[in-house]
N, CA and C atoms as a LAMMPS dump frame, in Angstrom:
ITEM: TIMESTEP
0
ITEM: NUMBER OF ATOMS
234
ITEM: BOX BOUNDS ff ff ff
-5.0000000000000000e+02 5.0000000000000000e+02
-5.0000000000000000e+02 5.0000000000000000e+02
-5.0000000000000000e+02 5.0000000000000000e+02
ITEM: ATOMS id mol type element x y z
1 1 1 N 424.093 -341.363 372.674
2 1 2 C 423.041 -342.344 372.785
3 1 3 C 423.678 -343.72 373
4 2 1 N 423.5 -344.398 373.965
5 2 2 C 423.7 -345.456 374.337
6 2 3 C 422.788 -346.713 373.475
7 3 1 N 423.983 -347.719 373.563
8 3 2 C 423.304 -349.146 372.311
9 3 3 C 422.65 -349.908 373.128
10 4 1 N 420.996 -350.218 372.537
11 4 2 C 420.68 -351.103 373.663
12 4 3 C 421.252 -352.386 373.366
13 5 1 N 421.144 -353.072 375.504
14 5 2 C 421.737 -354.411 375.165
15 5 3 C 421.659 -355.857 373.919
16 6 1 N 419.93 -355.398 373.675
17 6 2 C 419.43 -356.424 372.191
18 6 3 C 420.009 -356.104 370.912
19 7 1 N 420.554 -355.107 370.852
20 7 2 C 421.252 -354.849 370.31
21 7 3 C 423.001 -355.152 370.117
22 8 1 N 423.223 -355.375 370.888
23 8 2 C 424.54 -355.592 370.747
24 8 3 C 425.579 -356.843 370.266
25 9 1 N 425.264 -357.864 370.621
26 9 2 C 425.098 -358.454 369.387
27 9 3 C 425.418 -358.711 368.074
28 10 1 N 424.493 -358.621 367.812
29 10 2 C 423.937 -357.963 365.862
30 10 3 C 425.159 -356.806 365.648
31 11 1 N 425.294 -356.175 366.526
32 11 2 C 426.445 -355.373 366.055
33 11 3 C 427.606 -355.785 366.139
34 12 1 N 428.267 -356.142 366.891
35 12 2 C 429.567 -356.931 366.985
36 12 3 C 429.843 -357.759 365.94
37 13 1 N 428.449 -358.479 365.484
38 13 2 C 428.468 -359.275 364.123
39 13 3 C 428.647 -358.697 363.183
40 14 1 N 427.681 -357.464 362.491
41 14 2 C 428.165 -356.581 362.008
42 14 3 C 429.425 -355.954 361.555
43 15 1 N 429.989 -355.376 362.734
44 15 2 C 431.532 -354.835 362.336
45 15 3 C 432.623 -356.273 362.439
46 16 1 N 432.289 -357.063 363.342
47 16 2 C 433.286 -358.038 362.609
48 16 3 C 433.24 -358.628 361.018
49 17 1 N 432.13 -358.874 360.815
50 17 2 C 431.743 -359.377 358.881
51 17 3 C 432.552 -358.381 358.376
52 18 1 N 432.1 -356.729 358.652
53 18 2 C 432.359 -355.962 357.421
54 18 3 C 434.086 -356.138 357.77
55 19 1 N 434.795 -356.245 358.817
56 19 2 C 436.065 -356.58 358.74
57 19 3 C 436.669 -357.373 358.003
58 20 1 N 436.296 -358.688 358.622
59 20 2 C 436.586 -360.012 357.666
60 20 3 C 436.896 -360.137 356.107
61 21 1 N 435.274 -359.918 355.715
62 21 2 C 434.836 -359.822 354.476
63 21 3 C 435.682 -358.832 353.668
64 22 1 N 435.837 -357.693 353.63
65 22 2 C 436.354 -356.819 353.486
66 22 3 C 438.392 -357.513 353.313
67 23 1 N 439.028 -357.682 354.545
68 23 2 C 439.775 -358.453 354.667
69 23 3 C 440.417 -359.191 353.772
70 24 1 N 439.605 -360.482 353.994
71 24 2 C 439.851 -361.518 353.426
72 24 3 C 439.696 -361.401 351.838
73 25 1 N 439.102 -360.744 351.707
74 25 2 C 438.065 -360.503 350.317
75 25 3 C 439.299 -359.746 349.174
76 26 1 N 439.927 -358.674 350.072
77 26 2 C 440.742 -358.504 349.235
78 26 3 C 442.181 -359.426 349.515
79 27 1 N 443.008 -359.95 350.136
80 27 2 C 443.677 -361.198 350.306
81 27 3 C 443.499 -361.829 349.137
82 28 1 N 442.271 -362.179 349.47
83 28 2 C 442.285 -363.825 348.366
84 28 3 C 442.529 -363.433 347.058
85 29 1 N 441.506 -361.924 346.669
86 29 2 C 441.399 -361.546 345.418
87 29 3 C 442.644 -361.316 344.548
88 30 1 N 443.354 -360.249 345.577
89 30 2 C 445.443 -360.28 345.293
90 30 3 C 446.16 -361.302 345.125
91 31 1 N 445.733 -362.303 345.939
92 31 2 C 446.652 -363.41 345.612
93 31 3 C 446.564 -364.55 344.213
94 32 1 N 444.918 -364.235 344.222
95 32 2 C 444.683 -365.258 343.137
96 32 3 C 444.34 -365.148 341.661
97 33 1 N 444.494 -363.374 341.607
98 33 2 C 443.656 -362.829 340.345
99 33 3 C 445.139 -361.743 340.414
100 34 1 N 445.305 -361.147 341.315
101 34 2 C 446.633 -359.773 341
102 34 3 C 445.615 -358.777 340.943
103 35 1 N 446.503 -357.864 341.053
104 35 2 C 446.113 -356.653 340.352
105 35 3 C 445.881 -355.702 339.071
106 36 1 N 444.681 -356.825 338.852
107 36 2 C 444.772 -356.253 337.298
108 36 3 C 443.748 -354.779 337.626
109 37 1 N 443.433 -354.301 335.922
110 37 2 C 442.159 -352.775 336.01
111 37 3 C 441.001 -353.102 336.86
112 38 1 N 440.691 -354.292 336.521
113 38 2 C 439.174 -354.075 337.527
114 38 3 C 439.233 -354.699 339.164
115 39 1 N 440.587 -354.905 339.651
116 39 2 C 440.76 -354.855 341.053
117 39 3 C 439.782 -354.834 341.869
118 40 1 N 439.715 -353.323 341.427
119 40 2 C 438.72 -352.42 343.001
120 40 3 C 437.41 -352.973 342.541
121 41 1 N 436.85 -353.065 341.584
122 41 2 C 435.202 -353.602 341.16
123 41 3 C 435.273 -354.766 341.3
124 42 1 N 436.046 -355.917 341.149
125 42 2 C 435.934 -357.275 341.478
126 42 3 C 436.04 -357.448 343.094
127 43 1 N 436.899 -356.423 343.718
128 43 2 C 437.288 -356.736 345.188
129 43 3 C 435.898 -356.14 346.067
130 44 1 N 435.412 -355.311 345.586
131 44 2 C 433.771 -354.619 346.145
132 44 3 C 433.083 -355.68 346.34
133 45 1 N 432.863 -356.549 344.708
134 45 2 C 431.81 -357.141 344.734
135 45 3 C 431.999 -358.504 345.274
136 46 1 N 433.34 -358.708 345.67
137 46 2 C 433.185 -359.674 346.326
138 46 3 C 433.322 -359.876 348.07
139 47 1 N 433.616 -358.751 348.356
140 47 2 C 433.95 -358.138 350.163
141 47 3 C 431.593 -358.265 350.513
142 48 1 N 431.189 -357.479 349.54
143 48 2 C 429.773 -357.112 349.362
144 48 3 C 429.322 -358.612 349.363
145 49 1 N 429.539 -359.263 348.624
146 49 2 C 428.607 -360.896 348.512
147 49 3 C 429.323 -361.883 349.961
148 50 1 N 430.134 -361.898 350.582
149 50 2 C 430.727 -362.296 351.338
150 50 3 C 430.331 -361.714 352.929
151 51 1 N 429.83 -360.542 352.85
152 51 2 C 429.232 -359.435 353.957
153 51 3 C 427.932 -360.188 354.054
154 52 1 N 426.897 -360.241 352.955
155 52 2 C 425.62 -360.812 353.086
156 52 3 C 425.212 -362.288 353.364
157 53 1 N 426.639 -362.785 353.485
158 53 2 C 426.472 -364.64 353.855
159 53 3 C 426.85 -364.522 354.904
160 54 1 N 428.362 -363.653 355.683
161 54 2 C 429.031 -364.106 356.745
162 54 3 C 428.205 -363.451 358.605
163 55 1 N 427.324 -362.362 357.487
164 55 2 C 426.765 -361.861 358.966
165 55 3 C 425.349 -362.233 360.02
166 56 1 N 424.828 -362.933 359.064
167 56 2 C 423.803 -363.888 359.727
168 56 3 C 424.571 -365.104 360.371
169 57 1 N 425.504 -365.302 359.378
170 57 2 C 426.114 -366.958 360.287
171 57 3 C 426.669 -366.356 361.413
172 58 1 N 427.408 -364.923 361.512
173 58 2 C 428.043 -364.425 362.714
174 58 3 C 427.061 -364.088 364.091
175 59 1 N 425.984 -363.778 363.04
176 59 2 C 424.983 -363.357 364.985
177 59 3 C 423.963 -364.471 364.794
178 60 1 N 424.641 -366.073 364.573
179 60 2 C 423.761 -367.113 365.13
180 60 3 C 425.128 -367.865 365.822
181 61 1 N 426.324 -367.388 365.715
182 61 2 C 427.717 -368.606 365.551
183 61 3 C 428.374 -367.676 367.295
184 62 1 N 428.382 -366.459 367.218
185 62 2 C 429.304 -365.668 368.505
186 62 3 C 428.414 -365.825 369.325
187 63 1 N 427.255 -365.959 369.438
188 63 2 C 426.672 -366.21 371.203
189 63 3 C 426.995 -367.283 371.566
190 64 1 N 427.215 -368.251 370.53
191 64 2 C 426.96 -369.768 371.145
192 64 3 C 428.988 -369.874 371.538
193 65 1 N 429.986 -369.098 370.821
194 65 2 C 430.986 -368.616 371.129
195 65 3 C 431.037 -368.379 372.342
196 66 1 N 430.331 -366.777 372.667
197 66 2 C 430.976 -366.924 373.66
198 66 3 C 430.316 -367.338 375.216
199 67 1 N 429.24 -368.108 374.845
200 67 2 C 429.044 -369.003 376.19
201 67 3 C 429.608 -369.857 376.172
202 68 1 N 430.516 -370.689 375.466
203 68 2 C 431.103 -371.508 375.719
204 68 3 C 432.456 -371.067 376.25
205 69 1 N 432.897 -369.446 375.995
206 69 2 C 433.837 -369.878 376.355
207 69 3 C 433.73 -369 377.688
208 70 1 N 432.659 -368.261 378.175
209 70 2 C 432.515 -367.899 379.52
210 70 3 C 432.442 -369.219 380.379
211 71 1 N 431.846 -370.508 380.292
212 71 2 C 431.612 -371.343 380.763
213 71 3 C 433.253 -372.196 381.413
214 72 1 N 434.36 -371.651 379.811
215 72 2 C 435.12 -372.659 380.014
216 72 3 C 435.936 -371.637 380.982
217 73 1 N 435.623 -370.284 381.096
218 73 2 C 436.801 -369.347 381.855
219 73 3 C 435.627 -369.488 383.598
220 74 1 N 435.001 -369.956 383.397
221 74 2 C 434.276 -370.421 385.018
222 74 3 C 433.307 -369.237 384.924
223 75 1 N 433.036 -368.429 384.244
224 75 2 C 431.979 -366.8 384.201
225 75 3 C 430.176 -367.788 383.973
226 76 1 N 429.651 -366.862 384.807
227 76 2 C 428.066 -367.099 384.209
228 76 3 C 428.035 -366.808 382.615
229 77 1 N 427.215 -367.635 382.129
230 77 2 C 427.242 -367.288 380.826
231 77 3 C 425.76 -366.489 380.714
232 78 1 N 425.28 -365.945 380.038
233 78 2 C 424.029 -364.94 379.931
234 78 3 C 423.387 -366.018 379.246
Protein backbone atom coordinates (compact mmCIF):
# COMPACT_ATOMS: atom_id res chain seq x y z
CA UNK A 1 0.00 0.00 0.00
CA UNK A 2 1.31 3.11 -1.08
CA UNK A 3 1.51 6.50 1.44
CA UNK A 4 -0.63 9.09 0.31
CA UNK A 5 1.11 12.30 -0.68
CA UNK A 6 -0.94 14.30 2.48
CA UNK A 7 0.45 12.17 4.17
CA UNK A 8 3.84 12.32 3.93
CA UNK A 9 4.85 14.81 5.70
CA UNK A 10 3.43 14.08 9.09
CA UNK A 11 5.42 11.11 8.60
CA UNK A 12 8.82 12.14 7.98
CA UNK A 13 8.03 14.25 11.12
CA UNK A 14 7.11 11.41 12.82
CA UNK A 15 10.10 9.11 12.34
CA UNK A 16 12.44 11.92 12.57
CA UNK A 17 10.97 13.02 16.41
CA UNK A 18 10.86 9.38 17.39
CA UNK A 19 14.68 9.45 16.27
CA UNK A 20 15.78 12.54 17.84
CA UNK A 21 13.85 12.26 20.92
CA UNK A 22 14.72 8.92 21.52
CA UNK A 23 18.45 10.00 20.67
CA UNK A 24 19.03 12.80 22.34
CA UNK A 25 16.92 11.75 25.22
CA UNK A 26 19.11 9.14 26.08
CA UNK A 27 22.55 11.34 25.48
CA UNK A 28 21.58 13.90 27.74
CA UNK A 29 20.12 11.46 30.31
CA UNK A 30 23.84 9.43 30.36
CA UNK A 31 25.63 12.28 30.52
CA UNK A 32 23.91 14.13 33.18
CA UNK A 33 22.30 11.59 35.57
CA UNK A 34 24.68 8.14 34.57
CA UNK A 35 23.55 5.12 34.76
CA UNK A 36 22.00 4.58 37.69
CA UNK A 37 18.71 1.53 38.40
CA UNK A 38 16.11 3.57 37.00
CA UNK A 39 18.00 4.50 33.66
CA UNK A 40 15.65 2.78 31.33
CA UNK A 41 12.32 4.37 33.22
CA UNK A 42 13.75 7.84 33.45
CA UNK A 43 15.17 7.55 29.74
CA UNK A 44 11.38 6.30 28.40
CA UNK A 45 9.85 8.94 30.10
CA UNK A 46 11.76 11.35 28.92
CA UNK A 47 12.43 10.22 24.92
CA UNK A 48 8.10 9.92 25.46
CA UNK A 49 7.62 13.71 26.80
CA UNK A 50 10.12 15.04 24.26
CA UNK A 51 8.25 12.90 21.22
CA UNK A 52 4.92 14.82 22.18
CA UNK A 53 6.52 18.48 21.98
CA UNK A 54 9.08 17.85 19.12
CA UNK A 55 6.56 16.40 16.54
CA UNK A 56 4.08 19.05 15.99
CA UNK A 57 6.95 21.66 15.94
CA UNK A 58 8.50 19.15 13.23
CA UNK A 59 5.42 19.01 10.75
CA UNK A 60 4.93 22.91 11.10
CA UNK A 61 9.12 23.66 11.01
CA UNK A 62 10.28 20.89 7.71
CA UNK A 63 7.95 22.29 5.05
CA UNK A 64 8.89 25.68 5.61
CA UNK A 65 12.63 23.78 5.58
CA UNK A 66 12.44 22.48 2.83
CA UNK A 67 11.07 25.21 0.57
CA UNK A 68 13.53 27.18 1.45
CA UNK A 69 15.94 25.16 0.66
CA UNK A 70 14.45 23.91 -2.78
CA UNK A 71 14.27 27.60 -3.55
CA UNK A 72 17.92 28.10 -2.53
CA UNK A 73 19.05 24.80 -4.77
CA UNK A 74 16.94 26.76 -7.82
CA UNK A 75 13.97 23.57 -7.59
CA UNK A 76 10.19 24.62 -7.66
CA UNK A 77 9.23 24.51 -4.31
CA UNK A 78 5.59 22.73 -3.84
Amino acid sequence: MALPPKLIGPTISSITGLITSTSMSFVGLALNYGFQPDFTWRWLKAAATSYVLVVPMLIVVIPRIQRFVMRQAGLPAR
